[in-house]
TORTOR-186694 format. One record per residue: x, y, z of N, C-alpha, C in turn; residue in one letter. Coordinates in steps of 0.001 Angstrom, whole numbers, plus 500000, padded with zeros to 6 digits. Each point is the difference from the previous one (the first is absolute). Example, Ala and Ser with C-alpha at 12.3 -4.5 7.8 and 13.67 -1.06 7.14 Angstrom:
2
513190494310507800499110501190500000500900501200500000A 499650501050499280500820501190500060499230501090500730S 
//
This chain:
169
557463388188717082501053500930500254499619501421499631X 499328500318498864499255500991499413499516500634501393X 498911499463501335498872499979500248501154501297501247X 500758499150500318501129500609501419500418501553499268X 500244500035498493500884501325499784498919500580499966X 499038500215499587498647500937500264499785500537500756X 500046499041501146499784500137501294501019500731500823X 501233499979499772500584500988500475500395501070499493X 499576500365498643499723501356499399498954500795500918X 498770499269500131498816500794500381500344500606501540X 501207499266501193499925500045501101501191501253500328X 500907500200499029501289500994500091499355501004500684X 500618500994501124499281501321500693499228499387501141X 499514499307500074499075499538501208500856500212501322X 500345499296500191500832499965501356500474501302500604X 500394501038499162500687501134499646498855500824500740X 498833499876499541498784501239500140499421499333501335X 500462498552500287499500499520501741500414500303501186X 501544499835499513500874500741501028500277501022500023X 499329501055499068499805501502500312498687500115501104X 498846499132499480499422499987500706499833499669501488X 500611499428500000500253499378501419500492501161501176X 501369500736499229500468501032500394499516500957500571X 499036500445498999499404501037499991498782499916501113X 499548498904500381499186499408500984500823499773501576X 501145499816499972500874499891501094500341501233500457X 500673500968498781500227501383500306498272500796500921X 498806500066499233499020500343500404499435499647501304X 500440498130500402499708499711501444501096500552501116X 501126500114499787501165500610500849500072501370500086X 499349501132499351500119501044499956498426500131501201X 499082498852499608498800500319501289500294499706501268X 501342498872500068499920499612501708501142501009499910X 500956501256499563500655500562500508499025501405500476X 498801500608499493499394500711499808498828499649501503X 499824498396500099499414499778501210500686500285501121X 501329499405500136501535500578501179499720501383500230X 499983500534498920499808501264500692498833500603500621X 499496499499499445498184500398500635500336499567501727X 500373498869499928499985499422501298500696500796500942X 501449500386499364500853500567500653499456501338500857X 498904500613498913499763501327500126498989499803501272X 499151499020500372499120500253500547500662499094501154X 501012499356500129500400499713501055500903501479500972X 500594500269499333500436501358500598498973500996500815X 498670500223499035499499500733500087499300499308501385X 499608498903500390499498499370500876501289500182501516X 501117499820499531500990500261501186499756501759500712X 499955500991499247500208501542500218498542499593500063X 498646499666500377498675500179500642501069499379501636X 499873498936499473500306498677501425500795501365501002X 500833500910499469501123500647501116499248500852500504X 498989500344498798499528501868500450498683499635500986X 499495498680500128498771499752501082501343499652501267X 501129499429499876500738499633501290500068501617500466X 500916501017499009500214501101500214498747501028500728X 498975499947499832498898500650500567499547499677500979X 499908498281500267499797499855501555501475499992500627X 500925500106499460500943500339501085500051501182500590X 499491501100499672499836501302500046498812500295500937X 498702498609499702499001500375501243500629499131501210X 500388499577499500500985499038501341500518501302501465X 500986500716498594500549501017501176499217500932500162X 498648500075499750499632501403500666499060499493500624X 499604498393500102499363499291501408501028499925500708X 501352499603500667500472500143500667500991501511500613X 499705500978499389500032500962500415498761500695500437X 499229499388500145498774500582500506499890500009501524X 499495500969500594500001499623501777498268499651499271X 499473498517501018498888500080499796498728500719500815X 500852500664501126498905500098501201500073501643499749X 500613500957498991499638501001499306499653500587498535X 499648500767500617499133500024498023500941501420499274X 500873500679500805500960500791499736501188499937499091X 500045498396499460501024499567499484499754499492498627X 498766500217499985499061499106498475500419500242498889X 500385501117500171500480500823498359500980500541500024X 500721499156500755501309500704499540501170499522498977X 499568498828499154500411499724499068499385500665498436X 498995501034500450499593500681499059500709500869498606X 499697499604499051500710500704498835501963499694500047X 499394498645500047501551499274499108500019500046498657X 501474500320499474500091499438498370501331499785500115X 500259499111499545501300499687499527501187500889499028X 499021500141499543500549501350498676501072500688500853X 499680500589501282500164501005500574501438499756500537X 500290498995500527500854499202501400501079499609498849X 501463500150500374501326499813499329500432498710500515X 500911499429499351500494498999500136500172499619501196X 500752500336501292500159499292501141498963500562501459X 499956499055500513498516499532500814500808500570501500X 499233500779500505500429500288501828499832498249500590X 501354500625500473500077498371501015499953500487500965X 499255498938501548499545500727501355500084498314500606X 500830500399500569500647498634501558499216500216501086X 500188500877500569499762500379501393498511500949500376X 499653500194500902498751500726500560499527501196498712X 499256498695499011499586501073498959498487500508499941X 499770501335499686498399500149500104499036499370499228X 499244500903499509499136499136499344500429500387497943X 500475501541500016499744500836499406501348499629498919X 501013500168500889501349499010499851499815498414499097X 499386498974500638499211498945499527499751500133498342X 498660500733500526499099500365498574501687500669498592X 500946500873500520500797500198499226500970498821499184X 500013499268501104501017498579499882498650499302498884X 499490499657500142498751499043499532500068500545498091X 499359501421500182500068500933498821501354499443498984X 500919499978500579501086500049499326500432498619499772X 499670499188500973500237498576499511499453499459498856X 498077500333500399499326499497498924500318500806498716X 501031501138499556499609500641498786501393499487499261X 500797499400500977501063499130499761499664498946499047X 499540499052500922499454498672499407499089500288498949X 498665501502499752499697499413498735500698500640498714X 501033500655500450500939500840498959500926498332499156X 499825499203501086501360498783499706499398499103499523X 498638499842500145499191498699499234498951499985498946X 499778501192500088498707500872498821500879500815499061X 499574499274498698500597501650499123498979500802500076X 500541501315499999499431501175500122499077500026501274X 500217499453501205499491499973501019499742500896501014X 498905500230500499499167501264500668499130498958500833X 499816500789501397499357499548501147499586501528500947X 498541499912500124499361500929500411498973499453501150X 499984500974501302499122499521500752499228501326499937X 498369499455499995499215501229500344499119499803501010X 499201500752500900499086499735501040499255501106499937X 498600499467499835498783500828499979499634500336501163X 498837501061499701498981500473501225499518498931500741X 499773498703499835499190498826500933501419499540500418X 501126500054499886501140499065500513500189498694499328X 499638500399498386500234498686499219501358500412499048X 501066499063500381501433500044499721500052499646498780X 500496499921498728500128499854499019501582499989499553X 500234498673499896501497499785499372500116499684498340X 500552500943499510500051499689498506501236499846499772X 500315498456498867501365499782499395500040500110498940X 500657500942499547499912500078498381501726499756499002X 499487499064498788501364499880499259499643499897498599X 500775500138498939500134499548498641499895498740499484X 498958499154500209499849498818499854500063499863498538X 499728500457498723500763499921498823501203500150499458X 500891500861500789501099500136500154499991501171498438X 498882500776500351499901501307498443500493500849500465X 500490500034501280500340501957500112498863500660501082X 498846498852499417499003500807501465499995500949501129X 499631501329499834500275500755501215498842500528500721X 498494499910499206499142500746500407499697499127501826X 499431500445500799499798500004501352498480499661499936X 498981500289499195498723499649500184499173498479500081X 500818499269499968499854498610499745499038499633499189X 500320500361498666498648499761498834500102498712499703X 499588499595499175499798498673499097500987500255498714X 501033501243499445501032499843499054500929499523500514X 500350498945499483501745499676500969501006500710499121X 499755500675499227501121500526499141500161501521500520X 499272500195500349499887501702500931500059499638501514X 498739499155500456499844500278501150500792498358501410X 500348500461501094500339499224500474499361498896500536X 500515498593500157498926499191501100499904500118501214X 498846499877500333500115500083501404499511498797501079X 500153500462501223499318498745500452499562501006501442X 498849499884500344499494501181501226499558499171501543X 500399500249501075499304499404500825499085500742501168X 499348499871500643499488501288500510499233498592501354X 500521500719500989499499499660501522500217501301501103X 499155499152500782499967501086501449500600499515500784X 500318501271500715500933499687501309498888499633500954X 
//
């Protein structure tokens, strides 16, 4: 009988300092899969605003291949020096016997629509060089920092993402 009261002198506190432990091991694993959620979260987003801004850029060479006459070369550049920046909220609408020029206005304003509505901080620029190589750039805040710079660096905290496409007519 001696042998039992000993024995549970020596054991008092145990349990006490296990199930802290335990805790403290549960708290530490749940604070990593909430810390993983977000990781995930972040780079799933960030994967959606790429996914729009490559739809968004070939939609843009879309319309300035089908505004193209192909059997002249008079018409090549005339989507030259787009920005979105520039173009206000509502887009020229054209029903009936529209030119080309008209078009290109409707187009301008659609696309600066759509990437104003699906990109934060969204900018879309077309440029066309001396050889007739078109260059569509989509640019947005893929960190969601405030990003405003236009140069498409490698800071996402300054500079915007971009995504560039560049073909010939």
């Amino acid at each position: 009988m001696r042998i039992k009261a000993v024995l549970r002198k020596r054991q008092t506190g145990t349990t006490m300092i296990e199930v802290m432990v335990a805790l403290f091991l549960l708290a530490v694993g749940l604070l990593g899969t909430l810390a993983l959620q977000n990781s995930s979260q972040r780079s799933n987003q960030s994967a959606m605003f790429s996914s729009s801004a490559i739809v968004l850029a070939r939609d843009m060479a879309n319309r300035i291949n089908a505004n193209n006459n192909v059997f002249s070369a008079a018409d090549d550049n005339l989507y030259d020096n787009i920005d979105t920046e520039s173009h206000s909220g509502s887009a020229t609408v054209c029903s009936v016997d529209c030119d080309q020029a008209t078009i290109k206005t409707m187009d301008a304003g659609q696309w600066a629509e759509e990437i104003k509505s699906r990109l934060p901080s969204g900018r879309g620029t077309v440029e066309i060089d001396d050889n007739g190589v078109h260059e569509v750039i989509v640019m947005w805040d893929d960190q969601l920092t405030g990003a405003s710079e236009v140069g498409c660096g490698g800071n996402p905290k300054t500079d915007l993402t971009c995504v560039r496409l560049e073909f010939r007519l």
